[in-house]
VOBA-1610 file (N, C-alpha, C; in pm, whole numbers, padded with zeros to 5 digits, always signed):
BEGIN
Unk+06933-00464+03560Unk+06925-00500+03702Unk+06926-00377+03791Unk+06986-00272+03718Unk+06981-00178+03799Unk+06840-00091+03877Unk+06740-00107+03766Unk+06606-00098+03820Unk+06595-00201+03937Unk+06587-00310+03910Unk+06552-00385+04058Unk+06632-00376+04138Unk+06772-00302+04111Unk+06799-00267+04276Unk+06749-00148+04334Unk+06680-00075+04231Unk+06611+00045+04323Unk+06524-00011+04361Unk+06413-00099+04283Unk+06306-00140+04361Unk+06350-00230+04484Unk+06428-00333+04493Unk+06474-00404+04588Unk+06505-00301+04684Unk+06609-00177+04709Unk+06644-00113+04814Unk+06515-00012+04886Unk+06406-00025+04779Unk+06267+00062+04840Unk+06204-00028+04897Unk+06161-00143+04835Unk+06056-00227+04858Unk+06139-00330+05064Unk+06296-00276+05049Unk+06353-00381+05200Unk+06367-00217+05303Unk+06300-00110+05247Unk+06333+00030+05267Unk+06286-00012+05497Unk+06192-00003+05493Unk+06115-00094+05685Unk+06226-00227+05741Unk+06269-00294+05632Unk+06350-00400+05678Unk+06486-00330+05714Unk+06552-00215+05623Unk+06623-00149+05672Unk+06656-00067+05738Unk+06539-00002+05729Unk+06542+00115+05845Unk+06552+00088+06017Unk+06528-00045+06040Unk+06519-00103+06170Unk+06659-00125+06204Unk+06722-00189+06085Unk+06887-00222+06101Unk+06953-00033+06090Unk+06934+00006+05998Unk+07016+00137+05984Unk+06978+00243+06088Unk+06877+00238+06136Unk+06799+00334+06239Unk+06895+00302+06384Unk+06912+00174+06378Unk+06990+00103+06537Unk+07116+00149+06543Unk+07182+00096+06423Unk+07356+00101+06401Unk+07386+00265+06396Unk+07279+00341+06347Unk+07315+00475+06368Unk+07290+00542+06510Unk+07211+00486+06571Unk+07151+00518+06705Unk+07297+00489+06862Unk+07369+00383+06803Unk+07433+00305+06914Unk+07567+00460+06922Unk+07550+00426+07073Unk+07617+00546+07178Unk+07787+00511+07128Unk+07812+00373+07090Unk+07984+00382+07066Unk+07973+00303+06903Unk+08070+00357+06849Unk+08103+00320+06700Unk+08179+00194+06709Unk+08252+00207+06839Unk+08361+00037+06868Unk+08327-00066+06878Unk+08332-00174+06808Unk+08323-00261+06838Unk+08341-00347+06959Unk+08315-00252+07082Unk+08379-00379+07179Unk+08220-00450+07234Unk+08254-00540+07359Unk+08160-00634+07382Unk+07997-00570+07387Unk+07998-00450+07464Unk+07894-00377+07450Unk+07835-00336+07301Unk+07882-00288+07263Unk+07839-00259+07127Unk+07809-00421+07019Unk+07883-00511+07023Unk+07854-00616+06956Unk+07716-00692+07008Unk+07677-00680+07169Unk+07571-00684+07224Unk+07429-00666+07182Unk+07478-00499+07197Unk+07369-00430+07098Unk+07334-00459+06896Unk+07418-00509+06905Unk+07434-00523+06730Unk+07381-00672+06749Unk+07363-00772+06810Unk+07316-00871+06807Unk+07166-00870+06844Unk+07122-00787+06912Unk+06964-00753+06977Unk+06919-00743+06822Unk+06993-00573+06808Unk+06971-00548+06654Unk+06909-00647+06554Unk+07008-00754+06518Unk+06973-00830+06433Unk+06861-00937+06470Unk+06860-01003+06567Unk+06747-01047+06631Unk+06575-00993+06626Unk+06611-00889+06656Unk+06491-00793+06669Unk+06418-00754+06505Unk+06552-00772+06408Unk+06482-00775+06265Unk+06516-00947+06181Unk+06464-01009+06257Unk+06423-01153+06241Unk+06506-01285+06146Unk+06674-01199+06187Unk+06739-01297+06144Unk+06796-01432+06226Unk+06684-01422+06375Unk+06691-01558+06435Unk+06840-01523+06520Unk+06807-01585+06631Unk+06919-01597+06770Unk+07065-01666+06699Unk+07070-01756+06650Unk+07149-01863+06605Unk+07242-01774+06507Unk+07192-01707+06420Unk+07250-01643+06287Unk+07255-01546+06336Unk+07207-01450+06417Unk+07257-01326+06496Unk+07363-01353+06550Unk+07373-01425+06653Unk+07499-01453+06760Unk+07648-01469+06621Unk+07584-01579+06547Unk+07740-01596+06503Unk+07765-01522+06407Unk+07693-01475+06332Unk+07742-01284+06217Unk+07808-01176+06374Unk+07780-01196+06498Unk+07813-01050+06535Unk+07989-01151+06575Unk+07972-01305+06636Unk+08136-01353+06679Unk+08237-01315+06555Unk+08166-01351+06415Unk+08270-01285+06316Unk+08303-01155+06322Unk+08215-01089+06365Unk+08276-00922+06376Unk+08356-00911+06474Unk+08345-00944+06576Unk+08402-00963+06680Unk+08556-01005+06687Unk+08606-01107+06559Unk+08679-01142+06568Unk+08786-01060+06489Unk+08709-01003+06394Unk+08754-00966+06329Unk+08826-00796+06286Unk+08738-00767+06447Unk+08684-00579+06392Unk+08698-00544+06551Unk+08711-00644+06649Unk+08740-00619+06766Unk+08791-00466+06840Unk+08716-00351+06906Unk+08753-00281+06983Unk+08822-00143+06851Unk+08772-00188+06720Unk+08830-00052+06591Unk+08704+00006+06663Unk+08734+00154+06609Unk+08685+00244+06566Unk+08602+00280+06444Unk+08462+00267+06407Unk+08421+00257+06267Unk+08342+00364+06241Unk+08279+00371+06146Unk+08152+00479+06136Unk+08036+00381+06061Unk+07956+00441+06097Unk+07806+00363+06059Unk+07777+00306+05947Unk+07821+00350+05830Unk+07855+00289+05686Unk+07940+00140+05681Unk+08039+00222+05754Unk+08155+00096+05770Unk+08108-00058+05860Unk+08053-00043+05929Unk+07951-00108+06052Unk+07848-00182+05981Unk+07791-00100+05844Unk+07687-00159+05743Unk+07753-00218+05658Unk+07888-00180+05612Unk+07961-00273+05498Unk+08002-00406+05601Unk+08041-00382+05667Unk+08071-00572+05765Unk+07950-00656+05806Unk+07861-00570+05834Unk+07739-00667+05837Unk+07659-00754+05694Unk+07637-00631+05607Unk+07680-00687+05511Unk+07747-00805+05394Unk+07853-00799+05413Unk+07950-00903+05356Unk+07925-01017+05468Unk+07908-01022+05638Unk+07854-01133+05661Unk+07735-01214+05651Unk+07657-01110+05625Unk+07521-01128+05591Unk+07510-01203+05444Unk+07619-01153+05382Unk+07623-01254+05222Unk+07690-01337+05242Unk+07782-01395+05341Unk+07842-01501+05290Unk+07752-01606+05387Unk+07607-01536+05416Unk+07562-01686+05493Unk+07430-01698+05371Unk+07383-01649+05264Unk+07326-01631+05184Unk+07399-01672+05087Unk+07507-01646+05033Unk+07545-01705+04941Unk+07569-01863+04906Unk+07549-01937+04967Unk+07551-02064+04913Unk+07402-02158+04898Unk+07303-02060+04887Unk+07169-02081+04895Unk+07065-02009+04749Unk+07147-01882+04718Unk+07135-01822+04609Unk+07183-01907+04456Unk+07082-01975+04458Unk+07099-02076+04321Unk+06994-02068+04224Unk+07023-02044+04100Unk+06933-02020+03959Unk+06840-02122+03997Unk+06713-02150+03962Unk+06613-02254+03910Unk+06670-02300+03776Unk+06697-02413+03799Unk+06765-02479+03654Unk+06662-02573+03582Unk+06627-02552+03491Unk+06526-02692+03430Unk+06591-02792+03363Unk+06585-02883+03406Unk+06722-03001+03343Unk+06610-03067+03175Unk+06659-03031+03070Unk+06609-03045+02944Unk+06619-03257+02987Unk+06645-03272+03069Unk+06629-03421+03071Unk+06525-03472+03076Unk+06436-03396+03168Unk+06311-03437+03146Unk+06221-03334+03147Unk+06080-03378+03077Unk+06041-03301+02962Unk+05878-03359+02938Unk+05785-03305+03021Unk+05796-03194+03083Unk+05901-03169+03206Unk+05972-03063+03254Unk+06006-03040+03382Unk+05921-03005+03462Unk+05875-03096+03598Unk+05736-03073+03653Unk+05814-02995+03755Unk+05728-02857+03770Unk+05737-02788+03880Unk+05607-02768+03983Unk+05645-02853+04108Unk+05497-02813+04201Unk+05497-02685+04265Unk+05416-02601+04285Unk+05423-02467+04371Unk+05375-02496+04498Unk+05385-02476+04638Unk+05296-02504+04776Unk+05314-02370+04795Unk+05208-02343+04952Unk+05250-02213+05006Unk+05107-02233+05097Unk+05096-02147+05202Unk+05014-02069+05244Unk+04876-02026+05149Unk+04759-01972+05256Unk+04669-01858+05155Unk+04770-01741+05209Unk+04739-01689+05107Unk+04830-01585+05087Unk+04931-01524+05048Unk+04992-01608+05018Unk+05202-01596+04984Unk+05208-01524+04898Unk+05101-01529+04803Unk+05154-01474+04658Unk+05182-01625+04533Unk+05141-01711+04577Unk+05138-01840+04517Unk+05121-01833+04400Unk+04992-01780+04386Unk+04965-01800+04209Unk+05012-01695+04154Unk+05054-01600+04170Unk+05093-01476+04095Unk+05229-01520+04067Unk+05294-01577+04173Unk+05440-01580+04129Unk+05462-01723+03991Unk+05346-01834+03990Unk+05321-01899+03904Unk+05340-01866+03794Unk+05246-01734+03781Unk+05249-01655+03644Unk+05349-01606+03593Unk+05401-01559+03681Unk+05530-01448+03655Unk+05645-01546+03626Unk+05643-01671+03690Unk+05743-01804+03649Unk+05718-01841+03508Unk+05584-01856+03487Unk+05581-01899+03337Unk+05594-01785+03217Unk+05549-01662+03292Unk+05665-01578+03168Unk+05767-01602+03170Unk+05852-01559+03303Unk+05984-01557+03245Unk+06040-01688+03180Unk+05951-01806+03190Unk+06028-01914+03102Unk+05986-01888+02957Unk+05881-01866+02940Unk+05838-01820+02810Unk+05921-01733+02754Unk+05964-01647+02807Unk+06056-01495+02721Unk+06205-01582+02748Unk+06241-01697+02758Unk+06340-01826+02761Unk+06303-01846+02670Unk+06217-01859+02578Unk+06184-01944+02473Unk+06138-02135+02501Unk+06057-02115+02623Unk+06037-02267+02662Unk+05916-02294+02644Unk+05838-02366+02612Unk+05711-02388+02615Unk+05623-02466+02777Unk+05553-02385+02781Unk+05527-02388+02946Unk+05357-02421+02918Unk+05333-02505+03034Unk+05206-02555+03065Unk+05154-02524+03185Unk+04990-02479+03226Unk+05014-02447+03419Unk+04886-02580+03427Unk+04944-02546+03553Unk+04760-02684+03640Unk+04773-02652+03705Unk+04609-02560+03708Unk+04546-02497+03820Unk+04452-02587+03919Unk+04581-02719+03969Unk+04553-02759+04056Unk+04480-02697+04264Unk+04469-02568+04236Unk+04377-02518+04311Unk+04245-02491+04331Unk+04165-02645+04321Unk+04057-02608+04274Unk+03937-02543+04375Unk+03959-02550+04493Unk+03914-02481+04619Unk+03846-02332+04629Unk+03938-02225+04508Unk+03934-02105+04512Unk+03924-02071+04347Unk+03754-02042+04305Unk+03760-02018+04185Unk+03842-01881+04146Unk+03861-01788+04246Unk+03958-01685+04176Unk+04049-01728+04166Unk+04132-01828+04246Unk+04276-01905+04188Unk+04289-01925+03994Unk+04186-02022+04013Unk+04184-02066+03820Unk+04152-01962+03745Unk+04076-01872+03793Unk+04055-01739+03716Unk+04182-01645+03669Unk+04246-01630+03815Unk+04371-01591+03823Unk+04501-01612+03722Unk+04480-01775+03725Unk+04598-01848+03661Unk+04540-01852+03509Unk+04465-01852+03504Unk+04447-01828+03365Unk+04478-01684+03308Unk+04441-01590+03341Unk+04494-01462+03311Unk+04656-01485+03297Unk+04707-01522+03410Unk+04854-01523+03367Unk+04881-01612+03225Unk+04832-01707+03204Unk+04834-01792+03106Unk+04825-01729+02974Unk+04722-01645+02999Unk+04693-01590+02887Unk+04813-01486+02809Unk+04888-01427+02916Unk+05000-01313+02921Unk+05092-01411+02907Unk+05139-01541+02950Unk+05277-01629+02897Unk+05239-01688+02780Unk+05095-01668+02727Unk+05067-01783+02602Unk+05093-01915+02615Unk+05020-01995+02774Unk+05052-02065+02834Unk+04931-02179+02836Unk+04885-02236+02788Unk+04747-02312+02810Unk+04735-02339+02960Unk+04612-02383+03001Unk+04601-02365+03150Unk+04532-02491+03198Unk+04539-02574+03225Unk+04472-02712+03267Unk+04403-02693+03362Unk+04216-02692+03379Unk+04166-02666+03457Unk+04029-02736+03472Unk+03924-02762+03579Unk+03887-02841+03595Unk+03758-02698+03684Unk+03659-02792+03705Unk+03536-02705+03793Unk+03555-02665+03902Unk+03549-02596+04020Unk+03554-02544+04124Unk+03527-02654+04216Unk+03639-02688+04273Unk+03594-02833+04395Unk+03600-02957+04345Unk+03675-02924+04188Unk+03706-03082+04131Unk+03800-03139+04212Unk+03900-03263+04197Unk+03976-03327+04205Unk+04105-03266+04154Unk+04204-03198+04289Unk+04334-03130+04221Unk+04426-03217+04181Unk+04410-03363+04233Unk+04503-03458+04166Unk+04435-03491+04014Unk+04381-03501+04024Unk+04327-03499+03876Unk+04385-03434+03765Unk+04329-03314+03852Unk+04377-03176+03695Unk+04537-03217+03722Unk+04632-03272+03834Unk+04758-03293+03793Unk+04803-03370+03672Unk+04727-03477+03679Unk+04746-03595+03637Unk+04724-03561+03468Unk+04577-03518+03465Unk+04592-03474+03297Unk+04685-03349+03225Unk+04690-03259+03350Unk+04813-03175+03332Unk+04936-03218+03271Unk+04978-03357+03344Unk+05126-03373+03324Unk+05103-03445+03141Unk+04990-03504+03120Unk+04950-03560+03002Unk+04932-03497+02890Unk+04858-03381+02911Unk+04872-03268+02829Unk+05013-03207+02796Unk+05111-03178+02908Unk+05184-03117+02903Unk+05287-03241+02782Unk+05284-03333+02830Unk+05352-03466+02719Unk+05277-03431+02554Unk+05175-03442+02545Unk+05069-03391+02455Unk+05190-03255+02357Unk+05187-03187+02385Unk+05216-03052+02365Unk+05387-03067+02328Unk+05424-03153+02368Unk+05607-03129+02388Unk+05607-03016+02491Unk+05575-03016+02558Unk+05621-02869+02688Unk+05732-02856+02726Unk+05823-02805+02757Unk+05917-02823+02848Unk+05912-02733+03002Unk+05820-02721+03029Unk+05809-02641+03150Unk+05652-02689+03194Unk+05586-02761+03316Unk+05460-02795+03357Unk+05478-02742+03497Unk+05355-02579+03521Unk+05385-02537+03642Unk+05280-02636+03700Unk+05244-02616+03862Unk+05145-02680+03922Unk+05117-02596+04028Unk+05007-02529+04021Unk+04949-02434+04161Unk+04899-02563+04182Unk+04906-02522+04334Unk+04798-02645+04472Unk+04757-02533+04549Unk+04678-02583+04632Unk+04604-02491+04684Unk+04672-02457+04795Unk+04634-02297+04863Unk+04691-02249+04983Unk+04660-02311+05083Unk+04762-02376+05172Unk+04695-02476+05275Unk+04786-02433+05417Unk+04728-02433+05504Unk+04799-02402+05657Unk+04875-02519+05668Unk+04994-02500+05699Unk+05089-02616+05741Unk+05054-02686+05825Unk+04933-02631+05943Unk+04851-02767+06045Unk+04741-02828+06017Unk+04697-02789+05855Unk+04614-02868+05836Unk+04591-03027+05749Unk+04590-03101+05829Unk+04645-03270+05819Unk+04570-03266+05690Unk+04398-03213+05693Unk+04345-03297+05576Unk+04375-03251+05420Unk+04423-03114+05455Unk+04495-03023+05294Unk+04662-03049+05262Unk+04734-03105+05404Unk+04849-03191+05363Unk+04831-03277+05307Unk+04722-03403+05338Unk+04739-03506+05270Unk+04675-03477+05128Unk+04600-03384+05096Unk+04604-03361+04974Unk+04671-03334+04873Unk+04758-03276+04950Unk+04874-03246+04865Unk+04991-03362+04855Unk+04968-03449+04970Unk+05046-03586+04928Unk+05003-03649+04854Unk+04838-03620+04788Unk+04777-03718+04671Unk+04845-03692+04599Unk+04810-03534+04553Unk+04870-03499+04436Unk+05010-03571+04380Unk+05098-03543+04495Unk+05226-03614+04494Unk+05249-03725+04434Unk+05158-03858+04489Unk+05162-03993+04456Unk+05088-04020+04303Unk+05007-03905+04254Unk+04898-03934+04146Unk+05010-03848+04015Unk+05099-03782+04009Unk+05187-03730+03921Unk+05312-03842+03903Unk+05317-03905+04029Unk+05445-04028+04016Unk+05395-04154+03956Unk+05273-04152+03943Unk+05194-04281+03872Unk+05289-04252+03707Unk+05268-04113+03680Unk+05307-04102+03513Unk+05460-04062+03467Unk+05513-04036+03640Unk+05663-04007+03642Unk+05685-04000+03813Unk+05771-04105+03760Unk+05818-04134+03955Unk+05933-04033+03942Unk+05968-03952+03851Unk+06083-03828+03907Unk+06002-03707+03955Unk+05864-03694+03922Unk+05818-03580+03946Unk+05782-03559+04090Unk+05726-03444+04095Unk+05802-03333+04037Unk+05972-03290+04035Unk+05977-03263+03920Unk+06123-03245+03914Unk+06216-03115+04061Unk+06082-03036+04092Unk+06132-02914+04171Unk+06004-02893+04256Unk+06041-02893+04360Unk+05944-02882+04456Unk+05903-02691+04585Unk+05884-02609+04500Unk+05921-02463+04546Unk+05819-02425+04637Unk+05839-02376+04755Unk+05760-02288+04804Unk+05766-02182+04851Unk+05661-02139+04815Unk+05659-01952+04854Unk+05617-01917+04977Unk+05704-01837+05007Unk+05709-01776+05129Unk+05670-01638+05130Unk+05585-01595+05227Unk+05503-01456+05278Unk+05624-01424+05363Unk+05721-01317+05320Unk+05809-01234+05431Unk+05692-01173+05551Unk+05622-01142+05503Unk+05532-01064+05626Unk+05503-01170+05721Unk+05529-01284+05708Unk+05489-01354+05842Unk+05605-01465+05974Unk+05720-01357+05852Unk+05839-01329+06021Unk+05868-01522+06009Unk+05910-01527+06188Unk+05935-01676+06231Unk+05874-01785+06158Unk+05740-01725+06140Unk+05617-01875+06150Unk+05673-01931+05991Unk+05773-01865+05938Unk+05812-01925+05826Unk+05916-02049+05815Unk+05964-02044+05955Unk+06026-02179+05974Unk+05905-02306+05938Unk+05790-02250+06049Unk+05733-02377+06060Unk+05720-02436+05893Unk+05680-02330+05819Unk+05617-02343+05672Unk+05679-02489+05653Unk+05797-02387+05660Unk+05920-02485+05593Unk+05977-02609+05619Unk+05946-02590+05766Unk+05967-02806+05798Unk+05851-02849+05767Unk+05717-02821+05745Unk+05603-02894+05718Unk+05599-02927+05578Unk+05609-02821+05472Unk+05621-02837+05349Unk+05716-02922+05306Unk+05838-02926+05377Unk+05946-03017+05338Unk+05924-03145+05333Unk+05876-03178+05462Unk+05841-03290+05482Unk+05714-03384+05420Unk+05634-03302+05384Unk+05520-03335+05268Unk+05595-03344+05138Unk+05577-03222+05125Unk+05626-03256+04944Unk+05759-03227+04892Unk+05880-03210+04994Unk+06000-03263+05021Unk+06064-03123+04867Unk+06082-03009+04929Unk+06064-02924+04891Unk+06217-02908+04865Unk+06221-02845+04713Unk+06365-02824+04664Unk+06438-02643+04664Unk+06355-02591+04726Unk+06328-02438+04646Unk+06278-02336+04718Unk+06313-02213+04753Unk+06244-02161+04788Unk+06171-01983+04747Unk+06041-01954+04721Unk+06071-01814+04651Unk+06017-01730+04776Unk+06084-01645+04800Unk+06025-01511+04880Unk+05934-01397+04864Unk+05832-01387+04896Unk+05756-01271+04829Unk+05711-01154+04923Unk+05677-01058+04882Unk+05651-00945+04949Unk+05691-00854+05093Unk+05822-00881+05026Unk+05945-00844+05065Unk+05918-00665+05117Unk+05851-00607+05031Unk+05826-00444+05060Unk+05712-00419+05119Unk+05695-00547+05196Unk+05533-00498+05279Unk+05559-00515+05414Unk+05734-00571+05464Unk+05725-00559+05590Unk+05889-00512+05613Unk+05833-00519+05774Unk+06009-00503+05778Unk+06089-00637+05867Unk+06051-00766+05832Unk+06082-00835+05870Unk+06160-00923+05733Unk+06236-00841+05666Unk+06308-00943+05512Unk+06429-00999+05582Unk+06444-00975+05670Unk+06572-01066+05786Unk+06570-01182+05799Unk+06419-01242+05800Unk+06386-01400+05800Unk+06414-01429+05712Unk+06464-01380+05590Unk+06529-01497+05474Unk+06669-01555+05513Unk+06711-01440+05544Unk+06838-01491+05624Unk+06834-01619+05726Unk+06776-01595+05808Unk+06728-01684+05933Unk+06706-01815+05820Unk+06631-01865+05708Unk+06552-01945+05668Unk+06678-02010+05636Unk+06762-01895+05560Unk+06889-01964+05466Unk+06963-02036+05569Unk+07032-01978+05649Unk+07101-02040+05740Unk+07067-02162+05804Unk+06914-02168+05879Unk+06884-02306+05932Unk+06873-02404+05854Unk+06796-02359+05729Unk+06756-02484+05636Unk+06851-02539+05512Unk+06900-02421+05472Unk+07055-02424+05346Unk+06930-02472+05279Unk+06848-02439+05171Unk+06777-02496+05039Unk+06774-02390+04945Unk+06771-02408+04873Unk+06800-02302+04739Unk+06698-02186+04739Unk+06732-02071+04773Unk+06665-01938+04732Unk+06674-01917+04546Unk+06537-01921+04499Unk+06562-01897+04379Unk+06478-01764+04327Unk+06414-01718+04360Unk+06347-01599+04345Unk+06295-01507+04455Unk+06335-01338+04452Unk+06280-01285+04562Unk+06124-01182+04475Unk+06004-01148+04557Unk+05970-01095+04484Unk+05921-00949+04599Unk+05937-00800+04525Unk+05919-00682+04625Unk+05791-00614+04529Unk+05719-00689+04456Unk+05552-00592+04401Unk+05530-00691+04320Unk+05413-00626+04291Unk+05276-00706+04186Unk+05341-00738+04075Unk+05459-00572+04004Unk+05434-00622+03889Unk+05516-00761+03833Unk+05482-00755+03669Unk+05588-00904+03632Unk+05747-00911+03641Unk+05795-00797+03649Unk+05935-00777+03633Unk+05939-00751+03821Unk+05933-00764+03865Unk+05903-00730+04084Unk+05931-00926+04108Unk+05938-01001+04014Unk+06011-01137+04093Unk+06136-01119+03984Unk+06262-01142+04061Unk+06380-01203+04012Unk+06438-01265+04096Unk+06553-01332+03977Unk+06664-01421+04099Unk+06759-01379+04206Unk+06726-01408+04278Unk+06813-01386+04427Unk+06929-01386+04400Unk+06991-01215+04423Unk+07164-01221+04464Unk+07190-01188+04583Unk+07242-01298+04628Unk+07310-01255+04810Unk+07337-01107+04841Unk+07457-01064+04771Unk+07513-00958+04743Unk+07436-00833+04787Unk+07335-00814+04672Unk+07217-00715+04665Unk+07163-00713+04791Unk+07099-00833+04799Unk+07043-00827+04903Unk+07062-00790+05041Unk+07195-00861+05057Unk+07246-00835+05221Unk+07256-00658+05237Unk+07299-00668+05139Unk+07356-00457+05107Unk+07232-00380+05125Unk+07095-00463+05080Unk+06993-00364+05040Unk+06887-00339+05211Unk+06948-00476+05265Unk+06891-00539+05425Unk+06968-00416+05492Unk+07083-00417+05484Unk+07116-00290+05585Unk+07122-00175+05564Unk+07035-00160+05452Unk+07028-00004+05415Unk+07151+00057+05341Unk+07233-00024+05269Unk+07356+00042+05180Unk+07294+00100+05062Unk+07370+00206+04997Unk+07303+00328+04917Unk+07310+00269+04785Unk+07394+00151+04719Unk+07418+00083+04636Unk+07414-00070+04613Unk+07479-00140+04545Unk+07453-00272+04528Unk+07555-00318+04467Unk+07693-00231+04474Unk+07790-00256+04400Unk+07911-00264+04530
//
């Protein structure tokens, strides 16, 4: 793990520098009203949302009132509040061996990183020793199925796929059949990248929904979506739209080292409380792991460690 906290503390290196650049910048080290002021802009300004700013700086406030600190010290309290509003959101992806396949749907945006993180999901269940199935229910974008098959090929994953502009409920449907077929215990499901305002690629994705419950009214067992850090606020919206469609259990973060807005996970955790289960900061396969509060909050304000 210790590699991914270097990569994690490079790849949040813009997300931190905005927080560590400020807290080192501010004219008084004290905590009094002025300075907690400024430490709330601060956090605001790197997109952990008005709501979760205000009440991380009242805990300092209450707590740290009118001391004397130094800038480290200022980063260790932000910090530890910054994890304890993350920590009850930081939860493993569990596959319940109950059912079998365990259907996992993926949603997201164009762009998120959707199908890559697919891939990188069905390795790491594979190097689990699970037998994993994908449906490249994206049939919109022939580099999608192209895509997902390559990964397939690297998890030793068969790939359920269908012609360019087929029927994505379809390829679900024989997906989940195949995946029964096979004994699988893992059935991923790319859908296609769809804008959260677009009614007619929502309700597609509510087909999908209703055409996988024909062969299992539990499915999907986990409902995840990936989130583009680079696109700040508008990730709320993602997230009440997706929820509300395909009633979303999960959430993975990606490309975390391309902006400096990794504050909105925070923001996400706090308003929504749904399970953070993977963050990802690069391409490669080992660049997604599971979310530790801890790391993270430490790596957000620029702390030199993770311990």
């Amino acid at each position: 793990m210790n590699g991914f906290w270097t990569r994690l503390t490079t790849g949040l290196t813009r997300s931190a520098s905005k927080l560590g650049d400020g807290i080192a910048n501010l004219t008084r080290k004290k905590l009094d009203a002025a300075t907690l002021e400024n430490l709330e802009d601060l956090l605001i300004e790197s997109d952990l949302g008005i709501e979760t700013s205000s009440r991380i700086v009242e805990a300092l406030g209450r707590t740290r009132h009118d001391v004397e600190l130094s800038g480290d010290e200022i980063k260790s309290l932000l910090a530890a509040e910054i994890e304890q509003v993350l920590a009850p959101v930081a939860l493993p992806l569990t596959v319940d061996a109950a059912h079998r396949p365990f259907v996992i749907l993926v949603a997201g945006v164009n762009g998120s990183g959707k199908t890559t993180t697919i891939g990188k999901l069905a390795a790491i269940f594979a190097a689990d020793g699970k037998k994993v199935v994908l449906a490249a229910a994206d049939t919109f974008r022939a580099a999608a199925i192209d895509q997902l098959q390559k990964w397939g090929e690297r998890a030793g994953a068969p790939v359920i796929i269908r012609e360019q502009g087929a029927d994505p409920a379809g390829v679900a449907f024989e997906a989940i059949e195949r995946a029964r077929t096979e004994k699988a215990d893992v059935l991923l499901i790319d859908t296609a990248g769809r804008l959260q305002n677009k009614t007619a690629l929502m309700d597609e994705l509510e087909k999908i929904l209703r055409v996988i419950r024909k062969l299992d009214p539990a499915a999907p067992h986990a409902a995840l979506l990936v989130l583009d850090a680079t696109v700040g606020q508008n990730a709320h919206l993602q997230v009440e739209a997706f929820t509300k469609v395909a009633g979303i259990t999960g959430l993975v973060m990606t490309k975390l080292d391309g902006t400096a807005k990794g504050g909105i996970l925070v923001a996400v955790a706090a308003k929504f409380a749904l399970p953070v289960h993977f963050i990802g900061i690069g391409e490669g396969i080992d660049d997604l792991q599971p979310f530790d509060a801890r790391e993270f909050a430490r790596a957000l304000v620029g702390l030199s460690d993770g311990t």
